[in-house]
N, CA, C and O atoms as a GROMACS GRO file, in nm:
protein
  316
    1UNK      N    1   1.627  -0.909  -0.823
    1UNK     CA    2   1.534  -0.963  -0.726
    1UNK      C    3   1.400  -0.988  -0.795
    1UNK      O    4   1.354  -0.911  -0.879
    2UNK      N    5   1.331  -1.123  -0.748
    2UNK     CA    6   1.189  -1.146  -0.789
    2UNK      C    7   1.084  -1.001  -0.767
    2UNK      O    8   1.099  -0.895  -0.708
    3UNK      N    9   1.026  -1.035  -0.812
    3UNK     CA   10   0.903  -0.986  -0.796
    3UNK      C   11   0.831  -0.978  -0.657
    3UNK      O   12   0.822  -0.876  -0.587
    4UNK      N   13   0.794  -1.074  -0.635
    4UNK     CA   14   0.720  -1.182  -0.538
    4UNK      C   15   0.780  -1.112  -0.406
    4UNK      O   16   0.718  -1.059  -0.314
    5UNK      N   17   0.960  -1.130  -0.430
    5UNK     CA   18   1.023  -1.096  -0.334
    5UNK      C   19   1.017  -0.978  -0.279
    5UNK      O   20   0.984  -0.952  -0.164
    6UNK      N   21   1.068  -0.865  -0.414
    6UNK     CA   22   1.062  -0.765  -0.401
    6UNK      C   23   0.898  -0.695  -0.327
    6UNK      O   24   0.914  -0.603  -0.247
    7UNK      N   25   0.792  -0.726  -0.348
    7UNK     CA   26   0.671  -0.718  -0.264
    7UNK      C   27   0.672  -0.738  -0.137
    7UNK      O   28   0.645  -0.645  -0.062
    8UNK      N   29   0.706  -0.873  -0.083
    8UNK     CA   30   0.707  -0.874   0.056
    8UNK      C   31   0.867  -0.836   0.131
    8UNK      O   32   0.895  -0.886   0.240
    9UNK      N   33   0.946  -0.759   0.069
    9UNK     CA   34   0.995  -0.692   0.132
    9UNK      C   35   0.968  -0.575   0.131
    9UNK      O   36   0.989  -0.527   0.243
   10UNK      N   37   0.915  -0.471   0.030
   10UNK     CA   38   0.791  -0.356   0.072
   10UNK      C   39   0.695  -0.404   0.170
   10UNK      O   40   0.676  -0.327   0.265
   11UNK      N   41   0.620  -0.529   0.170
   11UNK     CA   42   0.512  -0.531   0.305
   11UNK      C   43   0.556  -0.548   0.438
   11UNK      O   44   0.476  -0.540   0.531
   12UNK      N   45   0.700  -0.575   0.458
   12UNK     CA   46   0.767  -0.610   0.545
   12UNK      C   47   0.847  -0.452   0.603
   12UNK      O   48   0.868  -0.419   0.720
   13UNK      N   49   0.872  -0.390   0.504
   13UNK     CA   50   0.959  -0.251   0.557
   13UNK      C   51   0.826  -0.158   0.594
   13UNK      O   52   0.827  -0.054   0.659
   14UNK      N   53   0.718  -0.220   0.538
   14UNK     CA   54   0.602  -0.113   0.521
   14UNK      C   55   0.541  -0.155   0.677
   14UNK      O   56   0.443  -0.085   0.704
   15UNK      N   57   0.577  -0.257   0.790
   15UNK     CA   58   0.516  -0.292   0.885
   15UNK      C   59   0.394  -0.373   0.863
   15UNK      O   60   0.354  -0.443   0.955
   16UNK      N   61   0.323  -0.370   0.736
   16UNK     CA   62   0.228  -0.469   0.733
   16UNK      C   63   0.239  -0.614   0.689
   16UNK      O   64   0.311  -0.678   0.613
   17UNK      N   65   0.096  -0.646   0.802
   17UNK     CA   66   0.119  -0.822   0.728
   17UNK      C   67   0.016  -0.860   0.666
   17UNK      O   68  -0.068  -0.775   0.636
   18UNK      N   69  -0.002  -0.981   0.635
   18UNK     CA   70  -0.136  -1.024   0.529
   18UNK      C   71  -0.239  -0.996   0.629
   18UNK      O   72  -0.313  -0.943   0.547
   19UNK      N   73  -0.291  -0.989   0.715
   19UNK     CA   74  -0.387  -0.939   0.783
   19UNK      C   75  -0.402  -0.826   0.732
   19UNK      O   76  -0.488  -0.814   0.645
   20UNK      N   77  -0.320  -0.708   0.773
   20UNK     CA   78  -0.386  -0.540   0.741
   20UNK      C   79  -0.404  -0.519   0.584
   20UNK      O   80  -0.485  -0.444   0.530
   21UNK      N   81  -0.276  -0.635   0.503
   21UNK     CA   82  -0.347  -0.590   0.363
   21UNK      C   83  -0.490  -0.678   0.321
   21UNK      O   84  -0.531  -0.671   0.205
   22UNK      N   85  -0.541  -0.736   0.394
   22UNK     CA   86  -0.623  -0.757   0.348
   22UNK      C   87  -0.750  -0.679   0.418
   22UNK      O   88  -0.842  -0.624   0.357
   23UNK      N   89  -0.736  -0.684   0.523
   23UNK     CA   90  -0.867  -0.557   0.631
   23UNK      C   91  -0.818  -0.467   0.579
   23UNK      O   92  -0.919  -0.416   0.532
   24UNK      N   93  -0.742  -0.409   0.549
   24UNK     CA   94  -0.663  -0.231   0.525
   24UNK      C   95  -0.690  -0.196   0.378
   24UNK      O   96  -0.753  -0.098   0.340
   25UNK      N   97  -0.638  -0.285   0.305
   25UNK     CA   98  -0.604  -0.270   0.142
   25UNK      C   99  -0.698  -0.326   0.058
   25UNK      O  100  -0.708  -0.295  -0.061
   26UNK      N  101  -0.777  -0.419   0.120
   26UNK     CA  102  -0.913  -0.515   0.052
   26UNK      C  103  -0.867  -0.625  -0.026
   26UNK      O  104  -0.931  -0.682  -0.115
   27UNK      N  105  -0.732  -0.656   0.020
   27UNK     CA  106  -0.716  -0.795  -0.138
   27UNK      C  107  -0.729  -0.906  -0.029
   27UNK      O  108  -0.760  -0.914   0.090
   28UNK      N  109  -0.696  -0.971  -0.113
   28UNK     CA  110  -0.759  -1.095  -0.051
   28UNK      C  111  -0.605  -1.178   0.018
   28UNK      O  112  -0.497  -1.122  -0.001
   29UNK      N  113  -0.610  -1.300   0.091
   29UNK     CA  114  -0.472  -1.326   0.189
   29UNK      C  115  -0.434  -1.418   0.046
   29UNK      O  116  -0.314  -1.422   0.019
   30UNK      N  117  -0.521  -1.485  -0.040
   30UNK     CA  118  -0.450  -1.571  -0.105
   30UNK      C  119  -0.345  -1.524  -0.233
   30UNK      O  120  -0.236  -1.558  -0.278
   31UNK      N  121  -0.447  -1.427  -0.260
   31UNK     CA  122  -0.355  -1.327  -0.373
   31UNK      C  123  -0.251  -1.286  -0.318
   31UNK      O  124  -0.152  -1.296  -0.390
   32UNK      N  125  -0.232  -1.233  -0.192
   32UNK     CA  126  -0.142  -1.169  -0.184
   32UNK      C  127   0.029  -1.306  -0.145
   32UNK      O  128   0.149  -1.282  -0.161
   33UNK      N  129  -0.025  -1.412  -0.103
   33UNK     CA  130   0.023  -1.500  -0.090
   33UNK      C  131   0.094  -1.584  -0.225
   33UNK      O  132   0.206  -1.635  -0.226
   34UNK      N  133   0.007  -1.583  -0.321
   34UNK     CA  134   0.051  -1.606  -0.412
   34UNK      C  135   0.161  -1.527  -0.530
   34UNK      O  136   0.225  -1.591  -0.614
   35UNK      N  137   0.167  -1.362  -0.511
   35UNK     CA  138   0.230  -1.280  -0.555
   35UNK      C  139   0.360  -1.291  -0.501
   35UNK      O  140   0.457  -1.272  -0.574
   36UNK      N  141   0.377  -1.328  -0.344
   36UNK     CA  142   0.495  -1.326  -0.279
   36UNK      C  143   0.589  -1.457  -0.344
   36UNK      O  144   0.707  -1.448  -0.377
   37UNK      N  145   0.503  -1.584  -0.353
   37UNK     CA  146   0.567  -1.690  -0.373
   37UNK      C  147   0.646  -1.665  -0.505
   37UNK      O  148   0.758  -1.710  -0.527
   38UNK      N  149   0.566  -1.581  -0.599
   38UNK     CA  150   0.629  -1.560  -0.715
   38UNK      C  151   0.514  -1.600  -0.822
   38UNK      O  152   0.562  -1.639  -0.928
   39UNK      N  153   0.407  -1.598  -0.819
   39UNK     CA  154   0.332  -1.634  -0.897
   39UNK      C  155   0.292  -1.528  -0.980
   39UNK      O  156   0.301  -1.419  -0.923
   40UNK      N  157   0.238  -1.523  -1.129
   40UNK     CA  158   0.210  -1.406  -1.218
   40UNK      C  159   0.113  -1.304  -1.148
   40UNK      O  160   0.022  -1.350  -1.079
   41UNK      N  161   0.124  -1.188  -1.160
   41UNK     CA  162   0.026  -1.067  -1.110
   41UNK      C  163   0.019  -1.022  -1.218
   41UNK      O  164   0.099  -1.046  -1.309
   42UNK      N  165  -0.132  -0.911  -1.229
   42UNK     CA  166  -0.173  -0.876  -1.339
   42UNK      C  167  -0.151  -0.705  -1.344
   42UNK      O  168  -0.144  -0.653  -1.233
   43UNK      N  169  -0.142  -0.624  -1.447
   43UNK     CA  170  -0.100  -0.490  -1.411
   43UNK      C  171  -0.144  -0.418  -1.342
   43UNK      O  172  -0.084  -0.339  -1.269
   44UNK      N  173  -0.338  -0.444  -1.361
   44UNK     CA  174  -0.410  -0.399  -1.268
   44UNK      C  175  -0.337  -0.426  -1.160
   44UNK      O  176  -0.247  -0.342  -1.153
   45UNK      N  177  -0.332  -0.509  -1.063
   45UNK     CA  178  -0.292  -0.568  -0.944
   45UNK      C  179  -0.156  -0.497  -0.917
   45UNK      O  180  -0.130  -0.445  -0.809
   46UNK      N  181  -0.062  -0.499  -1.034
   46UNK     CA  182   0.122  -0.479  -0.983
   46UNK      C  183   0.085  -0.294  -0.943
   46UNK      O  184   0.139  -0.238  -0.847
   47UNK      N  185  -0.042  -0.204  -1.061
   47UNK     CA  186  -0.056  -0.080  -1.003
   47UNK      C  187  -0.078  -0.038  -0.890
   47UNK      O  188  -0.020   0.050  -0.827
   48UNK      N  189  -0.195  -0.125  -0.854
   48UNK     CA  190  -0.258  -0.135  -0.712
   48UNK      C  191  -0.145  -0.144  -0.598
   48UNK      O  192  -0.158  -0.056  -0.513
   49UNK      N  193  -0.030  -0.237  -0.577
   49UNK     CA  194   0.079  -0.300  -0.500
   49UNK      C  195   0.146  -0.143  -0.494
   49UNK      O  196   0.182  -0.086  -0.390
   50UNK      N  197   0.153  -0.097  -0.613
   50UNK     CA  198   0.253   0.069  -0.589
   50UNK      C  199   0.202   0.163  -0.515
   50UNK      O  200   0.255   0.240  -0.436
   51UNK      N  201   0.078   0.147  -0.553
   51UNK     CA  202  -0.040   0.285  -0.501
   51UNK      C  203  -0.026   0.240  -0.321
   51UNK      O  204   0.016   0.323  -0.240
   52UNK      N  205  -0.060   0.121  -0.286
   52UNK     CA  206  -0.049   0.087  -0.168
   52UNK      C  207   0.038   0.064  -0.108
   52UNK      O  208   0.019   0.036   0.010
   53UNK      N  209   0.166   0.065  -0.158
   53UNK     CA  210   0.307   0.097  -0.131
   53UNK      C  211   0.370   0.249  -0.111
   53UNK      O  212   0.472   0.302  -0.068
   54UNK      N  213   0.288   0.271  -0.148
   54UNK     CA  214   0.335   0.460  -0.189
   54UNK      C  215   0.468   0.435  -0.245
   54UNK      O  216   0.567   0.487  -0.193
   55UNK      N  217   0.480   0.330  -0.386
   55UNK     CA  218   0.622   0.354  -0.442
   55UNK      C  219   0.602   0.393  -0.601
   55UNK      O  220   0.481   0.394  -0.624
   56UNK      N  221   0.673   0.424  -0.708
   56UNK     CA  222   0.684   0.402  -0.814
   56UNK      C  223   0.649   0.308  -0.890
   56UNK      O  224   0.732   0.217  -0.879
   57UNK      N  225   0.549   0.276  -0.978
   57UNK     CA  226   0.594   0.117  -1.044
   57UNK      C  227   0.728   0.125  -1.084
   57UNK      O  228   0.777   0.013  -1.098
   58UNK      N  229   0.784   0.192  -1.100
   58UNK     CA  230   0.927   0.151  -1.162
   58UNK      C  231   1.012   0.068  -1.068
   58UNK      O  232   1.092  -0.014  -1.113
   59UNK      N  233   0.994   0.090  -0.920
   59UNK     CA  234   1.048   0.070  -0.801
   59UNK      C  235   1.044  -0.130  -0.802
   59UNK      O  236   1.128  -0.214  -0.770
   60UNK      N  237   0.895  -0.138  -0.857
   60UNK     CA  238   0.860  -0.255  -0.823
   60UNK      C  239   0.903  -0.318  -0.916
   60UNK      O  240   0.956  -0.416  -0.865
   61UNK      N  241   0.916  -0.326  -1.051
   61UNK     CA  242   0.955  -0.368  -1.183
   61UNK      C  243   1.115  -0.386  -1.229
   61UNK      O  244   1.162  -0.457  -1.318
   62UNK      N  245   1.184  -0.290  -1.130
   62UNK     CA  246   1.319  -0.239  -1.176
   62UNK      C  247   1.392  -0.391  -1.228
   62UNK      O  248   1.358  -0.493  -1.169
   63UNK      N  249   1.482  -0.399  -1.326
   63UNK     CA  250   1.568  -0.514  -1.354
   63UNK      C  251   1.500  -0.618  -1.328
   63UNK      O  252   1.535  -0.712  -1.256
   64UNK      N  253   1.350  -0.599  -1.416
   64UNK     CA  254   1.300  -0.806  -1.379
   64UNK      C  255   1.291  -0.865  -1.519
   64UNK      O  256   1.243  -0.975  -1.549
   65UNK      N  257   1.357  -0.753  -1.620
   65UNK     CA  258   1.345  -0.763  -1.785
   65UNK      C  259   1.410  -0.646  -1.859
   65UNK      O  260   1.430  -0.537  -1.805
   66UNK      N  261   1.435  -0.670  -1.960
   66UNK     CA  262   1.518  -0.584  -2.060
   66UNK      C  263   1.377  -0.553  -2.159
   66UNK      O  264   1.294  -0.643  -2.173
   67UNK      N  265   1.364  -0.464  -2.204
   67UNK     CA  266   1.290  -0.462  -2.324
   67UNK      C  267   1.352  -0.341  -2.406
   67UNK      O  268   1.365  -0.226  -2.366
   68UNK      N  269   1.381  -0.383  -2.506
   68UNK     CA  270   1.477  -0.287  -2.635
   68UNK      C  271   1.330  -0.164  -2.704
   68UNK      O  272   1.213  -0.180  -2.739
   69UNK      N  273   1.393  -0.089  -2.696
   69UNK     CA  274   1.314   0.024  -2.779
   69UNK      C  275   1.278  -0.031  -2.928
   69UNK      O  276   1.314  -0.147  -2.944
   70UNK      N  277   1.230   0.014  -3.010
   70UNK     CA  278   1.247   0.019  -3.123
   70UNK      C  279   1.153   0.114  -3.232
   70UNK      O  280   1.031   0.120  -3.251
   71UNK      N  281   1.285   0.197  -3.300
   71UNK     CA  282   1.235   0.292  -3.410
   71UNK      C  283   1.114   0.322  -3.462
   71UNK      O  284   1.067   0.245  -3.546
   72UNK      N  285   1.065   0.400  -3.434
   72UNK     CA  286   0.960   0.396  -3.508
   72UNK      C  287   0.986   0.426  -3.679
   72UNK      O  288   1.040   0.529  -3.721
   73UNK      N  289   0.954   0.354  -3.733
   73UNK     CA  290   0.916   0.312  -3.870
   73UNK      C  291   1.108   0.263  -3.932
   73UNK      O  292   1.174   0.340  -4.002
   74UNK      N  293   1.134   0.195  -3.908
   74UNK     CA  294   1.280   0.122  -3.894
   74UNK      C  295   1.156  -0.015  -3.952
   74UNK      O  296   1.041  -0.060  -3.947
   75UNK      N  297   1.273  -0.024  -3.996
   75UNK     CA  298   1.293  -0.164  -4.110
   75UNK      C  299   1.310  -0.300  -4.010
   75UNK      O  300   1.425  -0.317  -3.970
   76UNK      N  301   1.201  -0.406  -3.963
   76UNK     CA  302   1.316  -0.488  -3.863
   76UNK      C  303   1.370  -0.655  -3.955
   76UNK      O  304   1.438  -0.754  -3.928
   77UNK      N  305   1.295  -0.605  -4.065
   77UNK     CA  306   1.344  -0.704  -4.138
   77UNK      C  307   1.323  -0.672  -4.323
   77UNK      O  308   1.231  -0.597  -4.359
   78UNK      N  309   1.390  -0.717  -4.396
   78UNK     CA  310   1.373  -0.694  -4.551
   78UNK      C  311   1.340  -0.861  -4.604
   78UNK      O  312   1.391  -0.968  -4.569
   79UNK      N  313   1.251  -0.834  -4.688
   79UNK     CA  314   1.233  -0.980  -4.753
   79UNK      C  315   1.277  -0.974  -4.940
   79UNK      O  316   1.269  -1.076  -5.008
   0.00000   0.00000   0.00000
């Protein structure tokens, strides 16, 4: 699931609408409008969305990317 998506179905299970997050939570209707559609959010912002979610960031992030570990001090290439 998007991002975007995944948000306004937290604001949606959460009972609020762009009204209270914006009187309630202080962001603004366009930001929050634009996050839903799917547009980039910034970490500041995706922290903020958890805190005011009362969820995990992990919750919000889950399966939207792979990112591989890697070794510390591992070789990732020889020339």
């Amino acid at each position: 699931m998007e991002l975007g998506k995944r948000v306004k179905q937290l604001r949606k299970e959460s009972g609020l609408t762009f009204r209270a997050l914006v009187k309630q939570h202080d962001y603004h209707l366009t930001q929050i409008q634009r996050i839903e559609s799917g547009e980039g959010i910034s970490v500041p912002t995706l922290l903020r969305l958890a805190e005011t979610f009362q969820v995990p960031i992990e919750k919000l992030v889950a399966g939207l990317g792979m990112v591989e570990a890697v070794e510390q001090g591992s070789e990732t290439s020889k020339k």
